[in-house]
ZADREN-770557 format. One line per 3 residues: their letters; for each residue x, y, z of N, C-alpha, C, O. Coordinates in nm, 2 decimals, decimal comma. Layout:
<sites>
a> X Y Z X Y Z X Y Z X Y Z; ... $
</sites>
This chain:
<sites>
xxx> 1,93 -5,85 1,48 1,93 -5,77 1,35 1,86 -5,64 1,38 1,76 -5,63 1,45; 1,92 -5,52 1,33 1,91 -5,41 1,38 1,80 -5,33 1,24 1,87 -5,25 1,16; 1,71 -5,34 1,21 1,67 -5,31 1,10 1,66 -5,15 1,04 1,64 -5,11 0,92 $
xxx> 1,67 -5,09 1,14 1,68 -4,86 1,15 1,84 -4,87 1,09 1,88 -4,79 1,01; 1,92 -4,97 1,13 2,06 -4,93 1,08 2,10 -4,99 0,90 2,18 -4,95 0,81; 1,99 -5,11 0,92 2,05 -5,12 0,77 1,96 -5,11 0,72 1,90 -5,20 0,69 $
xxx> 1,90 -4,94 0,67 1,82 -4,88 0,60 1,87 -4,75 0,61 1,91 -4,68 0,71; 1,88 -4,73 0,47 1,87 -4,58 0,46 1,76 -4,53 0,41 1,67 -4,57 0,49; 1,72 -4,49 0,35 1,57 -4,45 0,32 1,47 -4,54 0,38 1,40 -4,62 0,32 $
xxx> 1,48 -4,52 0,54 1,37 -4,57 0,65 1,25 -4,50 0,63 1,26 -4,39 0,58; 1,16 -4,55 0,66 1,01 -4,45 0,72 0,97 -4,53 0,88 0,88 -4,61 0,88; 1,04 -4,47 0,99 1,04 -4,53 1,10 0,87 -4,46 1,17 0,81 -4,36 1,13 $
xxx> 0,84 -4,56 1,26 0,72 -4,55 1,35 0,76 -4,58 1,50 0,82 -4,69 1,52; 0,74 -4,50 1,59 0,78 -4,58 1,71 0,67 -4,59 1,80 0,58 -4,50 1,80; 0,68 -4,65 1,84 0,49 -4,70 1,89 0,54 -4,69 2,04 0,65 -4,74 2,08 $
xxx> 0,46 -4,61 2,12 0,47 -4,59 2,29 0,38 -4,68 2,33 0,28 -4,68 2,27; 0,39 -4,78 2,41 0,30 -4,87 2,49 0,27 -4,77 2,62 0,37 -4,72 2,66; 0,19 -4,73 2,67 0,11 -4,65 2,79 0,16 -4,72 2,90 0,21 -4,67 3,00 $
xxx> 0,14 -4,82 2,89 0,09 -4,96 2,96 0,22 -5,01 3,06 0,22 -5,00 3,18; 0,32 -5,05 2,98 0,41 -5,08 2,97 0,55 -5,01 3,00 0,64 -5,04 3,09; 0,56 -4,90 2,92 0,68 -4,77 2,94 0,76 -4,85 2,81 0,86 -4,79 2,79 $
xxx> 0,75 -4,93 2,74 0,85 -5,03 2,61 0,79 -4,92 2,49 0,69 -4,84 2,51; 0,86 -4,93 2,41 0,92 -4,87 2,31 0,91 -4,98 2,17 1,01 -5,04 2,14; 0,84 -4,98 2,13 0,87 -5,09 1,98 0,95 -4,96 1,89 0,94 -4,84 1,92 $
xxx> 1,02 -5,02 1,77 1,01 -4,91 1,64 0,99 -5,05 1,54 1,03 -5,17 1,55; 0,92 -4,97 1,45 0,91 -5,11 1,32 0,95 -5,00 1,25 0,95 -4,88 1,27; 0,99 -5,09 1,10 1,05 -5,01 1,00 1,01 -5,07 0,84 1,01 -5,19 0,81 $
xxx> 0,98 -4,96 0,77 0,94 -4,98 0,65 1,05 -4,97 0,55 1,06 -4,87 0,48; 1,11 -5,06 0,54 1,24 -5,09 0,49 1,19 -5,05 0,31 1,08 -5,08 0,25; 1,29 -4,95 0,25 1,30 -4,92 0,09 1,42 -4,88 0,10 1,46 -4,77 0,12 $
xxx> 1,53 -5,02 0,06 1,66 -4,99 0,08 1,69 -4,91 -0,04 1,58 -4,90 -0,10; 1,78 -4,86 -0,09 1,83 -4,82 -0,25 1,89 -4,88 -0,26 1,94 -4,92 -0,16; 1,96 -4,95 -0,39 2,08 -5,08 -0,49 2,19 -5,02 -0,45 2,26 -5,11 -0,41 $
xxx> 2,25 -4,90 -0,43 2,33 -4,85 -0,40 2,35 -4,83 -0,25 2,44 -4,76 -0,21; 2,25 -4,89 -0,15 2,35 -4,86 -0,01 2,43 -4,99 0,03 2,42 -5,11 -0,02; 2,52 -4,95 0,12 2,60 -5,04 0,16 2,58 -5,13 0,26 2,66 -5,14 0,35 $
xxx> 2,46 -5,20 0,27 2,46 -5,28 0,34 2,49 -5,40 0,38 2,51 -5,46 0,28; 2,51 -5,46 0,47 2,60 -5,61 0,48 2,46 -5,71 0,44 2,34 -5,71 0,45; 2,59 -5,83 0,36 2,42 -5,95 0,35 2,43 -5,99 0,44 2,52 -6,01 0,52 $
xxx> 2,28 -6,02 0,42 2,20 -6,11 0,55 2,21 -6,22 0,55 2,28 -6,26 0,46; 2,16 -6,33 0,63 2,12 -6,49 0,55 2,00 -6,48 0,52 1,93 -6,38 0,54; 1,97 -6,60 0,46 1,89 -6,60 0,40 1,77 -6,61 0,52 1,67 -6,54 0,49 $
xxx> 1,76 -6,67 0,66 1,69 -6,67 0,79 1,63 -6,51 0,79 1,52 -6,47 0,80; 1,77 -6,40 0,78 1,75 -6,28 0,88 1,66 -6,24 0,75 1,58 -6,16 0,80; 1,65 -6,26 0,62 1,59 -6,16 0,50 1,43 -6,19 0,53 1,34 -6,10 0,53 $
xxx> 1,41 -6,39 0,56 1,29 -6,39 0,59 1,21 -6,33 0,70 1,10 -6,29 0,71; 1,31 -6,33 0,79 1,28 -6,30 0,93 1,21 -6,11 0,89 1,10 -6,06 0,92; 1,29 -6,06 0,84 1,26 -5,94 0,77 1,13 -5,93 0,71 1,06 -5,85 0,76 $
xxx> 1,07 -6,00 0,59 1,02 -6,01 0,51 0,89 -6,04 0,63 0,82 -5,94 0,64; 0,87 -6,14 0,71 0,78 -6,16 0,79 0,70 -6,01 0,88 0,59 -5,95 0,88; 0,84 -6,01 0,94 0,81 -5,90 1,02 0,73 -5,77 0,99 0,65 -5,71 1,06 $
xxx> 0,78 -5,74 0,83 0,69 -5,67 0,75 0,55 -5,67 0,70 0,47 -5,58 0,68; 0,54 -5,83 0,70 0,44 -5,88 0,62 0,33 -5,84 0,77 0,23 -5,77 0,78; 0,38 -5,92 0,85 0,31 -5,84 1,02 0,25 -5,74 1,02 0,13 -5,71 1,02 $
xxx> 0,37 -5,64 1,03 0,31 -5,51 1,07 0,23 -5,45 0,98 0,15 -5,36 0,99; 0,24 -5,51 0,89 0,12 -5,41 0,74 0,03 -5,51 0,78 -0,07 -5,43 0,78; -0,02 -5,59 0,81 -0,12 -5,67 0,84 -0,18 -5,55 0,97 -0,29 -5,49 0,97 $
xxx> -0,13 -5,54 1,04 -0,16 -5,43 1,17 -0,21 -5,34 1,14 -0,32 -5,32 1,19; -0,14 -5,23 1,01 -0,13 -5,16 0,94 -0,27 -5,11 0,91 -0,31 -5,00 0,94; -0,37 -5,21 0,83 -0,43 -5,27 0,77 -0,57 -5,31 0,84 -0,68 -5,33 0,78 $
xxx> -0,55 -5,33 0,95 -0,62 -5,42 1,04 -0,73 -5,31 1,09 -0,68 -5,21 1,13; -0,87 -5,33 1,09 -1,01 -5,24 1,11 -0,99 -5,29 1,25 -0,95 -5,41 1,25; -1,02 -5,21 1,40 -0,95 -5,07 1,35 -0,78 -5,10 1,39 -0,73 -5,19 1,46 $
xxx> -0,69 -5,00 1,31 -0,60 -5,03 1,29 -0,52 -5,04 1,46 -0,55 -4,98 1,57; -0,41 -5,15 1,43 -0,35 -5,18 1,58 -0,24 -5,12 1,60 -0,19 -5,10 1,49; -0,17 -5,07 1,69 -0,02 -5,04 1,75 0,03 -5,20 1,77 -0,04 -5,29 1,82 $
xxx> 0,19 -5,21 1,72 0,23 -5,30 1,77 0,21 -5,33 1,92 0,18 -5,45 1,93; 0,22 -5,28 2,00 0,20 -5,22 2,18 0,09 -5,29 2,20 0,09 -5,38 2,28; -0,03 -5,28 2,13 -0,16 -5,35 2,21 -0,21 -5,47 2,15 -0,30 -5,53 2,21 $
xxx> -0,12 -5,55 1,98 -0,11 -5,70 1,97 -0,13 -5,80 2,10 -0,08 -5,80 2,21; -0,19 -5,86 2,05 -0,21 -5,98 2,13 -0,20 -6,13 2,10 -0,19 -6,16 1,98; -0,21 -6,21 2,18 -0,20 -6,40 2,10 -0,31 -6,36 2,03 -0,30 -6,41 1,92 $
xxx> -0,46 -6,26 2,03 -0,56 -6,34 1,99 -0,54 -6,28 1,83 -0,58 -6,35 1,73; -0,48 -6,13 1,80 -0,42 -6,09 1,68 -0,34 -6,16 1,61 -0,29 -6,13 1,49; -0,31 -6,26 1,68 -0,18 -6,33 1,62 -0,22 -6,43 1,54 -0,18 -6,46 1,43 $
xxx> -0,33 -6,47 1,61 -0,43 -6,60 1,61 -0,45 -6,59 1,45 -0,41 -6,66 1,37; -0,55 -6,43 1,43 -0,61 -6,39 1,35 -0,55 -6,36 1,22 -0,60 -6,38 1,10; -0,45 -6,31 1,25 -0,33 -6,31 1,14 -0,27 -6,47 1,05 -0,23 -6,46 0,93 $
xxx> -0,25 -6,60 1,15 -0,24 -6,69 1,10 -0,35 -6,76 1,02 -0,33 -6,83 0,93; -0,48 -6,72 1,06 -0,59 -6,77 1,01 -0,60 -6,71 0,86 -0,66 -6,77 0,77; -0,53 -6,57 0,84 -0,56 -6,47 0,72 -0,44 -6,56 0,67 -0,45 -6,60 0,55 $
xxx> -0,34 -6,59 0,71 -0,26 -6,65 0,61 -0,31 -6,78 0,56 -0,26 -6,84 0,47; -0,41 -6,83 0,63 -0,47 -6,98 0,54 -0,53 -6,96 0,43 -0,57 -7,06 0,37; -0,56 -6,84 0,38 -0,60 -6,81 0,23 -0,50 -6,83 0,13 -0,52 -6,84 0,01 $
xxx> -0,36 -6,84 0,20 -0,25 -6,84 0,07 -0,17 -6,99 0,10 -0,06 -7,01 0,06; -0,27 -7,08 0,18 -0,20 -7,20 0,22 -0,21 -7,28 0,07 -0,28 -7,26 -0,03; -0,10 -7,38 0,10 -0,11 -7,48 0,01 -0,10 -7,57 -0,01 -0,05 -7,61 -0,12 $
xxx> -0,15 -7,67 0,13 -0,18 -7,78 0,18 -0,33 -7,84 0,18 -0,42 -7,78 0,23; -0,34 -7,97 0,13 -0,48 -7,99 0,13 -0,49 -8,07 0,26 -0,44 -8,18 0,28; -0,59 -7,98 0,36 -0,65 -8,07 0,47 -0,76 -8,09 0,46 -0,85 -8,01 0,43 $
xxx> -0,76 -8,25 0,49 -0,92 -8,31 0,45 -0,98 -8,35 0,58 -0,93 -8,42 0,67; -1,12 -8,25 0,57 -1,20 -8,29 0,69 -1,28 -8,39 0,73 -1,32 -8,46 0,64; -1,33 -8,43 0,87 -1,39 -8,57 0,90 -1,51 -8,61 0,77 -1,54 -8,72 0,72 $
xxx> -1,54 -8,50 0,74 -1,64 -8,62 0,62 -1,62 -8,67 0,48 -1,68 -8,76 0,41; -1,50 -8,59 0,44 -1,41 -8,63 0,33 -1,34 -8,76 0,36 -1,26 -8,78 0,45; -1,39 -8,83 0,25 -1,37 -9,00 0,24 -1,18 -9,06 0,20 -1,12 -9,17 0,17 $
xxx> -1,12 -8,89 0,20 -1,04 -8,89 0,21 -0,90 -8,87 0,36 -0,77 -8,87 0,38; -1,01 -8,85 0,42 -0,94 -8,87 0,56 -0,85 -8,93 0,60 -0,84 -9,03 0,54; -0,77 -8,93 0,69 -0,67 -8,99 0,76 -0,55 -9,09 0,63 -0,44 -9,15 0,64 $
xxx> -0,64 -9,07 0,49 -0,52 -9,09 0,41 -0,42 -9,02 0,31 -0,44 -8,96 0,21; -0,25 -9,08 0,39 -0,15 -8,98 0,34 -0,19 -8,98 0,19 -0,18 -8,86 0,16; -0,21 -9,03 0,12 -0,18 -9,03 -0,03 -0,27 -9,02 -0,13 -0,25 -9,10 -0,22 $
xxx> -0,43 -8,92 -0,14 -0,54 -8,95 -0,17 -0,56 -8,99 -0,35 -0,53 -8,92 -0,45; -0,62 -9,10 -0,33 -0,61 -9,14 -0,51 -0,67 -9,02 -0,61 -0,62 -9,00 -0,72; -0,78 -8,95 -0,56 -0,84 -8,83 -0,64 -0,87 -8,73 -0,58 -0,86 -8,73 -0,46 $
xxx> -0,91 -8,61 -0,64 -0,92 -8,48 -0,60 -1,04 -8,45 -0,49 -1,13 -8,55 -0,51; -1,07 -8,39 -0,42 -1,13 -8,34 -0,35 -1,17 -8,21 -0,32 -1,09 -8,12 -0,35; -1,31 -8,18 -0,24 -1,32 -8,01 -0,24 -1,28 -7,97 -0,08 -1,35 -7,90 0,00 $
xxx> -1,18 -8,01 -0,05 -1,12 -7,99 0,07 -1,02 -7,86 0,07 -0,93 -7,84 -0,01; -1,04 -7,77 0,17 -0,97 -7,66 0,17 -0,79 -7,63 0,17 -0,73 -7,66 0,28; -0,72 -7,58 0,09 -0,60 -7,52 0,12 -0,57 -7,47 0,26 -0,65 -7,39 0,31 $
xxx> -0,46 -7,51 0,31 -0,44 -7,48 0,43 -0,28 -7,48 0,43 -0,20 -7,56 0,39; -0,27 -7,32 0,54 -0,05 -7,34 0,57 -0,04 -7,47 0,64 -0,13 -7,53 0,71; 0,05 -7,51 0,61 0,09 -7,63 0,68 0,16 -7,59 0,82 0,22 -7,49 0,86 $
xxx> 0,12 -7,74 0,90 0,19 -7,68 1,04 0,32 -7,62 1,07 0,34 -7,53 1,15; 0,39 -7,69 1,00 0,58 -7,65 0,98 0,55 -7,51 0,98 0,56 -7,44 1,08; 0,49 -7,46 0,86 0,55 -7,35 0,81 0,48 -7,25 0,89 0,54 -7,15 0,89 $
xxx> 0,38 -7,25 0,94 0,31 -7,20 1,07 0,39 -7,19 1,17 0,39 -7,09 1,24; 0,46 -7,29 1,19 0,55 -7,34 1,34 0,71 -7,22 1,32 0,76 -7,14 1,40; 0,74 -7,24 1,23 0,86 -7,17 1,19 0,83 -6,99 1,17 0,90 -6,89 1,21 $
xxx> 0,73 -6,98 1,11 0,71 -6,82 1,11 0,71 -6,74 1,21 0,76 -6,63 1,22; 0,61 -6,83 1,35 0,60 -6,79 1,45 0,74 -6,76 1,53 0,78 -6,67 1,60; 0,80 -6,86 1,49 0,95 -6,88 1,55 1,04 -6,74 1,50 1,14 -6,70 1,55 $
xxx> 0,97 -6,69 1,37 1,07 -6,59 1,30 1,02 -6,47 1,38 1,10 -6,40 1,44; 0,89 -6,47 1,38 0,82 -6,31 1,45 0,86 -6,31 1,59 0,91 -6,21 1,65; 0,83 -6,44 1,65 0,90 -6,43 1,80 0,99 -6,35 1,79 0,97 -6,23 1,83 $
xxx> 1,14 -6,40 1,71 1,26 -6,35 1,75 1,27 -6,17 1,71 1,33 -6,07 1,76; 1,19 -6,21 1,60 1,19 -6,04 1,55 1,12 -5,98 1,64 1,18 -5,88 1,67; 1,00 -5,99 1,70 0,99 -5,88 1,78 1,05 -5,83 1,92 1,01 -5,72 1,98 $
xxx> 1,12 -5,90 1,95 1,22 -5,91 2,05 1,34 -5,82 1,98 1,36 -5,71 2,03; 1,41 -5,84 1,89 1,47 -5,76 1,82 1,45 -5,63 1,82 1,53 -5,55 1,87; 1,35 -5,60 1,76 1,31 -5,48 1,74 1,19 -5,37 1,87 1,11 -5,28 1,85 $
xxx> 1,25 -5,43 1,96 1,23 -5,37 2,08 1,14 -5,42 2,21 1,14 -5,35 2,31; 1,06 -5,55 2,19 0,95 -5,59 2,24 1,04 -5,67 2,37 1,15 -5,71 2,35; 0,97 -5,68 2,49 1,02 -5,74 2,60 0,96 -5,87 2,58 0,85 -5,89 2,52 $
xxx> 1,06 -5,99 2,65 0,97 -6,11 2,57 0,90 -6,13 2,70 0,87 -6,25 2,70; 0,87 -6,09 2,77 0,73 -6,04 2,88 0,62 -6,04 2,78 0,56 -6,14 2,77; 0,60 -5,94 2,70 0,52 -5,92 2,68 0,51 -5,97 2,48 0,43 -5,92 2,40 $
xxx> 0,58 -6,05 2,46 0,58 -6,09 2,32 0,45 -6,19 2,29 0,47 -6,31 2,31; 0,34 -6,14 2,25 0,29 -6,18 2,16 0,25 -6,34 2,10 0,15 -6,40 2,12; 0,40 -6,40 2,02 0,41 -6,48 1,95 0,43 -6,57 2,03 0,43 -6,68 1,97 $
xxx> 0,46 -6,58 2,16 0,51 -6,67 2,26 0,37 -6,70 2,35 0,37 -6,78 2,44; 0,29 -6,65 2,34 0,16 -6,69 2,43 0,16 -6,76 2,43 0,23 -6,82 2,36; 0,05 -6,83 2,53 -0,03 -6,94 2,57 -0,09 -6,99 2,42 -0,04 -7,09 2,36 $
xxx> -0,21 -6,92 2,37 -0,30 -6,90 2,28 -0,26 -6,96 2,17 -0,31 -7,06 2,13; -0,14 -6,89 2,11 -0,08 -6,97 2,00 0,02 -7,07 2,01 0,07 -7,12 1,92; 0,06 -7,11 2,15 0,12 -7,22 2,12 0,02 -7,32 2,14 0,05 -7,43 2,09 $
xxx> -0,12 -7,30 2,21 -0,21 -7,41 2,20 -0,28 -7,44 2,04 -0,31 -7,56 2,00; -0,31 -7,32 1,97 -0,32 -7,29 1,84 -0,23 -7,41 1,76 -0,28 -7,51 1,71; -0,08 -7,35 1,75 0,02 -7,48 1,67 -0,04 -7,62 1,69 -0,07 -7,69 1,59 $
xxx> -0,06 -7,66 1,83 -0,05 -7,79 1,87 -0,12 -7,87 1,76 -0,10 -7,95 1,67; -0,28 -7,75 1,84 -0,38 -7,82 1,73 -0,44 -7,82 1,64 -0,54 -7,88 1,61; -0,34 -7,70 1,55 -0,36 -7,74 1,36 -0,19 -7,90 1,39 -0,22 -8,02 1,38 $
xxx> -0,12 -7,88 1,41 -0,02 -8,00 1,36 -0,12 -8,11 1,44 -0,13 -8,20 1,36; -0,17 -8,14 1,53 -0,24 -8,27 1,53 -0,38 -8,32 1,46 -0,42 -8,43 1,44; -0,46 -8,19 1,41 -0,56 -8,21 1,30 -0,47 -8,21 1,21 -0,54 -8,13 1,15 $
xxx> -0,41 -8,22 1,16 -0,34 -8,19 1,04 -0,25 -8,34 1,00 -0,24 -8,38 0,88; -0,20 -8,40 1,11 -0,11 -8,50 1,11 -0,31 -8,65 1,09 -0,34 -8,74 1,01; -0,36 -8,61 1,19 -0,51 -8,71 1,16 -0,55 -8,68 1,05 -0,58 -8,79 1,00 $
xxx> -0,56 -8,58 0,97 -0,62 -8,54 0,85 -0,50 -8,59 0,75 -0,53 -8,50 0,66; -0,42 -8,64 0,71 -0,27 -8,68 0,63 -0,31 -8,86 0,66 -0,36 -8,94 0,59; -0,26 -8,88 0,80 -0,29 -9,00 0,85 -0,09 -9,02 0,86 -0,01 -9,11 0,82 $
xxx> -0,08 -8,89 0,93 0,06 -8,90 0,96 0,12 -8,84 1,11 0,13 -8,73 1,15; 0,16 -8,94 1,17 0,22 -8,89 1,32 0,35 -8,81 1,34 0,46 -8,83 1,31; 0,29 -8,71 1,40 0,41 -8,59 1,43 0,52 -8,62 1,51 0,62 -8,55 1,51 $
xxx> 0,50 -8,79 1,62 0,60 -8,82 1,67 0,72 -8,79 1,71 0,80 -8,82 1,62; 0,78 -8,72 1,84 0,95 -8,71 1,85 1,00 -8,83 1,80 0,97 -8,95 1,83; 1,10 -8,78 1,70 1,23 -8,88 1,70 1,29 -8,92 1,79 1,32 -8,84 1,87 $
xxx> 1,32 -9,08 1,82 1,38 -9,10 1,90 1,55 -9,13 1,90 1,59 -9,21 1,82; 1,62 -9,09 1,97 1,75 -9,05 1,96 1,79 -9,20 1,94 1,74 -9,28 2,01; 1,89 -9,25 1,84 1,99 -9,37 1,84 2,08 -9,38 1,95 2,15 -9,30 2,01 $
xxx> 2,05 -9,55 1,95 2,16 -9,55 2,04 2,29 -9,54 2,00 2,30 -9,60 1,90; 2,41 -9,48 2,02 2,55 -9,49 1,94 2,59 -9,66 1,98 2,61 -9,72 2,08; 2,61 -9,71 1,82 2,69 -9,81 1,80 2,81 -9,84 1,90 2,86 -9,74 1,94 $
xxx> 2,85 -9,95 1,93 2,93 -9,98 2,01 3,06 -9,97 1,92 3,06 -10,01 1,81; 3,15 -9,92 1,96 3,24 -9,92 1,90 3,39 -10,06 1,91 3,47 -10,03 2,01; 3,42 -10,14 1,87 3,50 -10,27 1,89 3,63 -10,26 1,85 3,65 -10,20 1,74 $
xxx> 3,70 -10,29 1,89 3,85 -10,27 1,88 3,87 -10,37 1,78 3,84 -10,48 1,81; 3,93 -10,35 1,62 3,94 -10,43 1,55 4,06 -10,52 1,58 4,17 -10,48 1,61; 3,99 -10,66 1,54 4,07 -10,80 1,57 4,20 -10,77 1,46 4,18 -10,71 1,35 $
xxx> 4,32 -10,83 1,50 4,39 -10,87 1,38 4,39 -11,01 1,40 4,36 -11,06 1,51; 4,44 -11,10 1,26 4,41 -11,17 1,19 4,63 -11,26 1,23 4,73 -11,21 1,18; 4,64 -11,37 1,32 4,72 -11,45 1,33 4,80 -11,55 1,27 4,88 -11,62 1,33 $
</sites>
């Protein structure tokens, strides 16, 4: 998804990495009702919507970052700033609600994103910043850092529910039998 093309009233940034010789551009999308843009799905809008939500975090961020010098540990930090708007209750080891999925009463246990939705965002920024110019050399969302990060919010998270994250295991396909006729 090309985001400089389906924008007309852009306010583009292009960020020079020193480092590197890569090129990012991010874009502050303010489309008008009247341009002609093709729809998206509903993936590429999120994917959009993220991407944005990112860079203004950057934006934002004391002291402020270039996309170019992000790191896993920014990444880190940014997922952590989204556990303010989580809306999952994880209950920690001294909550007598622990390890059970279905707690009979309330608790003062913290809101928290859930793993999925942690797991999938990353998966959106990966792709987007590859998109939007980043070599996946040097992407960010793909570190070490945060994929050890996912692991282990979804396994405190799966202990704290009292629910296993388990691969599915594939079925075997039914045998299929040649139907008998009847003499």
């Amino acid at each position: 998804m090309d985001l400089v093309s389906q924008s007309t009233n852009s306010s583009l940034s292009k960020i020079e990495s020193s480092t590197s010789g890569s090129s990012i551009t991010t874009t502050n999308n303010s489309v008008s009702s009247g341009s002609s843009t093709p729809t998206s799905s509903r993936y590429e809008n999120q994917k959009r919507r993220d991407w944005n939500t990112f860079c203004q975090y950057l934006r934002n961020h004391r002291p402020p970052l270039s996309l170019a010098l992000c790191s896993g540990a920014h990444v880190l930090e940014f997922l952590n700033y989204l556990d303010q708007f989580g809306k999952t209750k994880v209950h920690h080891h001294p909550c007598p609600f622990f390890g059970i999925p279905n707690p009979p009463a309330p608790c003062p246990c913290p809101l928290r994103q859930a793993w999925g939705s942690l797991d999938a965002l990353i998966g959106r920024l990966r792709a987007a910043y590859e998109e939007n110019g980043g070599r996946p050399e040097t992407n960010p969302f793909g570190s070490r850092a945060v994929r050890i990060y996912l692991r282990d919010v979804r396994d405190f998270q799966a202990k704290a529910r009292g629910v296993s994250y388990e691969k599915k295991r594939k079925r075997p396909k039914p045998k299929i039998t040649a139907p008998t006729t009847a003499r």
